[in-house]
C-alpha positions as CSV (number, residue, x, y, z in Angstrom):
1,X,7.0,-28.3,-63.6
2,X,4.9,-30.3,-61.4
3,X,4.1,-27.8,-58.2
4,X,0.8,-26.1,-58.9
5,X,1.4,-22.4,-60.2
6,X,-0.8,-19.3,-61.6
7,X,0.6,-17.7,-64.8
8,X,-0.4,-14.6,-66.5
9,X,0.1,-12.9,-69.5
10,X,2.2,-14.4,-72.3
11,X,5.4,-16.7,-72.2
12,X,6.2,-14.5,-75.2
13,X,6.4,-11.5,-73.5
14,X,10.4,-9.7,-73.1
15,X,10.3,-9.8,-69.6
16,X,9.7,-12.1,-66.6
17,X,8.3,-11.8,-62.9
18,X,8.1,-14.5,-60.5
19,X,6.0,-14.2,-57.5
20,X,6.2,-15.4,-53.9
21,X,3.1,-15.4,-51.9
22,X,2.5,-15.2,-47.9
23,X,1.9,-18.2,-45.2
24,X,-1.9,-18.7,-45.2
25,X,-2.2,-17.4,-48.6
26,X,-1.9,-18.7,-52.4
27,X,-0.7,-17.7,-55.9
28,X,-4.3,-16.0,-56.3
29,X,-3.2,-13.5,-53.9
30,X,-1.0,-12.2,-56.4
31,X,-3.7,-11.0,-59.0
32,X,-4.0,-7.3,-58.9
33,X,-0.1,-7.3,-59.3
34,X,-0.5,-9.7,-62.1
35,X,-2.5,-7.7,-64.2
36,X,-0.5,-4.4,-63.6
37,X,2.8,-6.0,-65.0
38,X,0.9,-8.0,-67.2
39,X,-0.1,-4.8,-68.4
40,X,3.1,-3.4,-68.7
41,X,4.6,-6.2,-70.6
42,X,5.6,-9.2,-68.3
43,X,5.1,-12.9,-68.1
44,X,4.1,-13.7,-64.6
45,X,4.2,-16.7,-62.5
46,X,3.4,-17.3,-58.9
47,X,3.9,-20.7,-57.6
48,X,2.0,-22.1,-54.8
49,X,4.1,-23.0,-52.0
50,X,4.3,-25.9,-50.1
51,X,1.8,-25.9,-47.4
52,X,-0.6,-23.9,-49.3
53,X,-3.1,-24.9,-52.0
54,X,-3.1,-28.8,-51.0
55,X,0.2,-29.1,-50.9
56,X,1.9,-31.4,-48.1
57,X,5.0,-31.9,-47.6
58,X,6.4,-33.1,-44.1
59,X,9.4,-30.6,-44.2
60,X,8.5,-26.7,-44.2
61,X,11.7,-24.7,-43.3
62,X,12.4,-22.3,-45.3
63,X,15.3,-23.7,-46.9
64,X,13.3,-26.4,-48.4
65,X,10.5,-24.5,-49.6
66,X,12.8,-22.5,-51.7
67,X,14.3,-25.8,-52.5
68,X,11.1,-27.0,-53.9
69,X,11.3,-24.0,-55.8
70,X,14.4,-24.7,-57.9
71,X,12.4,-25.7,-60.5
72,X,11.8,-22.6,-62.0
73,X,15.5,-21.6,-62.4
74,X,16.1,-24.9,-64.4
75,X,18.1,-24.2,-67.8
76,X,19.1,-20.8,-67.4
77,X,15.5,-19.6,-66.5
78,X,15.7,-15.9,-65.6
79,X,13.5,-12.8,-63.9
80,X,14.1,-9.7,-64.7
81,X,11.5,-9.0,-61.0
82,X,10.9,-11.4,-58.1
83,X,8.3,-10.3,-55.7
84,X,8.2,-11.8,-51.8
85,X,5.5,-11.1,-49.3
86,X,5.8,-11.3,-45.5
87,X,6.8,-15.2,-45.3
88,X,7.5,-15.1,-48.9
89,X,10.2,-12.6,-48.1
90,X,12.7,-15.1,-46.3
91,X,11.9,-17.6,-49.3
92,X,12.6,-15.3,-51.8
93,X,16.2,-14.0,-50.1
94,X,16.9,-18.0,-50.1
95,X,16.4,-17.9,-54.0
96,X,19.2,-15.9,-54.5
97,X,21.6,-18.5,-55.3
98,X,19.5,-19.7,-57.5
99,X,19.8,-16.6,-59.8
100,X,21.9,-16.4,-63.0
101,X,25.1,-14.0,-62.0
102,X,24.4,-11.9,-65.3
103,X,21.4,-11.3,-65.4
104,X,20.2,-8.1,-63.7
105,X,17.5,-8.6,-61.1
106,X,15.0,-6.5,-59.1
107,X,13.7,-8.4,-55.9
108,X,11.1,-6.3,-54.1
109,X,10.1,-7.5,-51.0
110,X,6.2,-7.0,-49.4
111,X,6.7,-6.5,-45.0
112,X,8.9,-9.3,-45.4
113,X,9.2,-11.3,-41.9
114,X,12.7,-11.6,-41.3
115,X,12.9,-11.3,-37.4
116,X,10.1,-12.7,-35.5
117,X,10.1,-12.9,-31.1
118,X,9.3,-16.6,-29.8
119,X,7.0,-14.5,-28.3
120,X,5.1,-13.0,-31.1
121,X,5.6,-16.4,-33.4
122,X,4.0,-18.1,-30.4
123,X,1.3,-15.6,-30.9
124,X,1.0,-15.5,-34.8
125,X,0.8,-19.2,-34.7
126,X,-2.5,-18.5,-32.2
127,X,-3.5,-16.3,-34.3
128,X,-3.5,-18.2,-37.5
129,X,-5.1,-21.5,-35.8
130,X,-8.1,-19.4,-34.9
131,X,-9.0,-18.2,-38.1
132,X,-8.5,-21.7,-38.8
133,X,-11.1,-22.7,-36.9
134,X,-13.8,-19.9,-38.4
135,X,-12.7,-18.6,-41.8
136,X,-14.4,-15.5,-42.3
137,X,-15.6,-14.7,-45.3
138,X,-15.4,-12.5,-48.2
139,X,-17.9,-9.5,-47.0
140,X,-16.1,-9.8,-43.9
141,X,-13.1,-9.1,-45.1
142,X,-14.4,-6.6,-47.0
143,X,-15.6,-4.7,-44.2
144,X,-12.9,-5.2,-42.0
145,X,-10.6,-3.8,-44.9
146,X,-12.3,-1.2,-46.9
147,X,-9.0,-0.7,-49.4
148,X,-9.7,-4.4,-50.7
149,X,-11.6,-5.3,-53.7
150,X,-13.8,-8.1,-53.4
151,X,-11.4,-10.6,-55.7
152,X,-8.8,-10.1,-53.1
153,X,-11.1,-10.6,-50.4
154,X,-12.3,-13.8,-52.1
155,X,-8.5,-14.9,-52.5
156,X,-7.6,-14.5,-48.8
157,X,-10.6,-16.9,-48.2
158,X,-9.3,-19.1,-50.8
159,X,-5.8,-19.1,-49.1
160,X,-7.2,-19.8,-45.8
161,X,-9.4,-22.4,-47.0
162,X,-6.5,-24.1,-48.5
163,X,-3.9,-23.6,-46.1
164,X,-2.6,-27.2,-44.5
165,X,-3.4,-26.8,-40.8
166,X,-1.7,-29.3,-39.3
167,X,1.4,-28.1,-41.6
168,X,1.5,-24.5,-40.6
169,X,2.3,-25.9,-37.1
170,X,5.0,-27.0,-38.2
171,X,5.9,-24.5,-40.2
172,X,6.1,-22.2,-37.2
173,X,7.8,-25.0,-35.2
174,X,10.4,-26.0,-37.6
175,X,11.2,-22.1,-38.3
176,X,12.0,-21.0,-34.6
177,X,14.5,-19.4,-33.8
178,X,12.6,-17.2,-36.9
179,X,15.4,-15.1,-38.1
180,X,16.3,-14.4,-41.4
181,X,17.6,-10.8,-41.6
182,X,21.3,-12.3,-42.2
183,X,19.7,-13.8,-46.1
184,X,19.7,-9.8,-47.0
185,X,23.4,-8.7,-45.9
186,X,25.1,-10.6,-49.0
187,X,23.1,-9.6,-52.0
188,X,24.9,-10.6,-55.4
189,X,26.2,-7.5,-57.6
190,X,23.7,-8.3,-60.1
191,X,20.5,-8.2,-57.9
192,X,18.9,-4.7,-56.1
193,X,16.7,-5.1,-53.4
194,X,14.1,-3.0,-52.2
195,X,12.1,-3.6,-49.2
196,X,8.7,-2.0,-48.7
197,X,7.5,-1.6,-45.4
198,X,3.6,-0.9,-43.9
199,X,3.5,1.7,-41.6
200,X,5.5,1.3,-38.0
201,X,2.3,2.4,-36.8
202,X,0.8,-1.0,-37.1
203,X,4.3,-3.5,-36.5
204,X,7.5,-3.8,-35.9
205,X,8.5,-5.0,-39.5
206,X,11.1,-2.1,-40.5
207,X,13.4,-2.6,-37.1
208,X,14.1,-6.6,-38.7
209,X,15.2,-4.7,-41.4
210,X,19.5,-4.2,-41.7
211,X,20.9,-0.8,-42.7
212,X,23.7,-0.2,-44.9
213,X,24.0,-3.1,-46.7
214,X,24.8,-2.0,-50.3
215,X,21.9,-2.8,-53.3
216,X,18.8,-2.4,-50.2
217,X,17.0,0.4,-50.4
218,X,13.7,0.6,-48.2
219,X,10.6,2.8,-48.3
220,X,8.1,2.8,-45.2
221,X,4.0,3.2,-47.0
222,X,2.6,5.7,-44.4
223,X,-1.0,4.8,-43.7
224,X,-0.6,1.2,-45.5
225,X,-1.1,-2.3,-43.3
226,X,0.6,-5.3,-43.8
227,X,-1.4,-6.3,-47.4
228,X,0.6,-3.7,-49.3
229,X,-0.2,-6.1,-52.8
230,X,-4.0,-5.2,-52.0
231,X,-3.6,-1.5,-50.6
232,X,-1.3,-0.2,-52.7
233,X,0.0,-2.2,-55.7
234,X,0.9,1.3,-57.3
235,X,3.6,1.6,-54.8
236,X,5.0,-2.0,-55.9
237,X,5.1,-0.9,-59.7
238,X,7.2,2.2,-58.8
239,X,10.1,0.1,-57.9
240,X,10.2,-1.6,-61.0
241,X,12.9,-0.4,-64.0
242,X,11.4,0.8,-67.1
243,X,12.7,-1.3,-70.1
244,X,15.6,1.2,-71.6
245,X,13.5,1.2,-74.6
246,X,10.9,3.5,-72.9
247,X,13.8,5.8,-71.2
């Protein structure tokens, strides 16, 4: 492969995870989760996405950032778990065709932003430029957001730091109208979805997301904000099958 990528555990190991990090973040993000299913017998790689971690591209739809991403599918290459975060949720849905149809899949996505206002993109984007301009740094962080540990403190600093500014304009740009709810209402008979949602009490994540679509579950984190890989990684690992040799 030749896009920049974090790996963890061993390429031995009987299963697979692939991981799909946020806008303004980077594969680093992903540590805690890592080392749980590292811990519980996976291989696990998280790829840096285009935009993040130095690299450029000039076209950042999503489409094409799960494009770039084909790569990882190449001769038969399988996951037994894919894992999505906020922007990473819309780029994981668009991985779906890329799936083998026999193998059985778990995709578990993090607040994944499916439906986003002009309105509140408009005001994201703001957002997002201005801790551009001042990246805070890790004791901030820290104190701004007690359930962290330092290392992911120090990783959302990393993905800031990182982050192509002038890209994630046109990130936003090239991504409105932002909706991507219609990616989840077709999900193959070999893949189960489960979305896991902060609490409503600080968005609007869990109206984006559709009911009754057959494979979706989704679980709303009471008291949990938006970093549910930092908060509450414990919840993610719930969702995830045993092997049937440990039933």
């Amino acid at each position: 492969m030749t896009i920049s990528a974090s790996q963890w555990g061993l390429p031995t190991a009987s299963r697979r995870a692939l991981l799909i990090h946020g806008m303004t973040m980077s594969s680093q993000s992903w540590q805690g989760v890592a080392e749980l299913l590292v811990a519980d017998g996976f291989f696990v790689v998280a790829p840096n996405l285009l935009g993040h971690a130095g690299r450029q591209s000039t076209d950042y739809r999503v489409s094409n950032i799960a494009e770039d991403l084909r790569s990882y599918f190449v001769m038969g290459t399988s996951y037994d778990v894919i894992i999505g975060h906020s922007f990473g949720g819309p780029v994981t849905l668009s991985l779906l065709p890329f799936l083998p149809k026999t193998k059985d899949t778990t995709v578990i996505l993090l607040d994944p932003a499916l439906e986003v206002t002009e309105e509140k993109l408009e005001m994201n984007k703001q957002l997002v430029m201005n801790e551009l301009a001042r990246i805070r740094t890790p004791e901030e962080h820290m104190a701004e957001n007690p359930a962290w540990s330092r290392r992911d403190c120090m990783s959302r600093v990393l993905g800031m730091a990182t982050y192509d500014g002038a890209g994630g304009i046109e990130m936003f740009r090239q991504n409105t109208p932002w909706s991507f709810s219609g990616l989840i209402k077709d999900i193959p008979p070999n893949v189960k979805v489960t979305v896991l949602v902060s609490d409503p009490k600080f968005n609007d994540i869990l109206e984006s997301v559709p009911r009754d679509v057959e494979r979706l579950n989704s679980r709303v984190l009471t008291g949990i904000g938006h970093w549910i890989q930092y908060e509450l990684p414990r919840a993610i690992m719930d969702e995830i099958p045993l092997p049937r040799a440990k039933l």
